[in-house]
N, C-alpha and C positions, 0 to 999 in steps of 0.2 A: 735406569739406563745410563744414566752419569757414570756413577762408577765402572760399570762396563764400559764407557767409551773411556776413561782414563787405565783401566788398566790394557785395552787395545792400542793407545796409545803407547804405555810405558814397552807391552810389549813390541812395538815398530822400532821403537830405540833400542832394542836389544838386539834385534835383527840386524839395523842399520851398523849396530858394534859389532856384531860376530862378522860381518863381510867386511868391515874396515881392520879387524883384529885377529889374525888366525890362532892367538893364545887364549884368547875371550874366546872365540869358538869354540876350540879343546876343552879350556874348561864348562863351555855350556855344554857341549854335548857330554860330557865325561861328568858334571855337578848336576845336572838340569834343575834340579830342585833347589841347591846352595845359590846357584847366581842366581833366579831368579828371585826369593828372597832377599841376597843382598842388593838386586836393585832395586828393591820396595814391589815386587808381586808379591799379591794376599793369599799365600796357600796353606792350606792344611793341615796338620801336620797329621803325618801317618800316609800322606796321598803319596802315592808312585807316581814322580814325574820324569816324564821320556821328550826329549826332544829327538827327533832324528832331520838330518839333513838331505830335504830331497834334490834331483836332479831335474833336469828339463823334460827328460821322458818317464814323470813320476808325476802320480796323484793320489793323496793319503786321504782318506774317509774313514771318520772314526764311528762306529755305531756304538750310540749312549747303551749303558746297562739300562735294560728293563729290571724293574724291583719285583721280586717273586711275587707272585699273586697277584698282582698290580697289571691290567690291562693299559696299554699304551692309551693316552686320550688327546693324539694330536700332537700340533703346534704348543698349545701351551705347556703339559707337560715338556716337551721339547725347550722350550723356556726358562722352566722352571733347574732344569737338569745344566743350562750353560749358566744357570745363576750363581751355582758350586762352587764355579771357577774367577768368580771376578767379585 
């Protein structure tokens, strides 16, 4: 859980810079995957990464892929799937 709370962290800093930045903005939303690896997030490579900027009257819910054949088993599974990202 260390490492998820460090790269939750690194990403609060990049938020904090896109509202201070409107060219850091542009470019995260227009790079999403280049700046967050230049600020040291651990991604992928080959992952489609999308940032989009929401509004006041917006709420984004992402549902993880289920893996073929693979029945959902909870929380942990659920766990295991945000482990991909940090």
């Amino acid at each position: 859980m260390a490492v998820q709370s460090e790269q939750r962290k690194l990403w609060d800093r990049i938020v904090a810079k896109a509202w201070a930045d409107e060219d850091y903005k542009k470019r995260l939303l227009a790079d999403p995957a280049g700046v967050l690896r230049a600020e040291g997030m651990n991604l992928p490579e080959g992952l489609d990464v999308r940032v989009v900027e929401a509004t006041e009257n917006q709420a984004w819910y992402v549902l993880p892929p289920q893996t073929a054949g693979e029945i959902a088993e909870g929380e942990e599974r659920l766990a295991a799937w945000w482990q991909t990202f940090v």
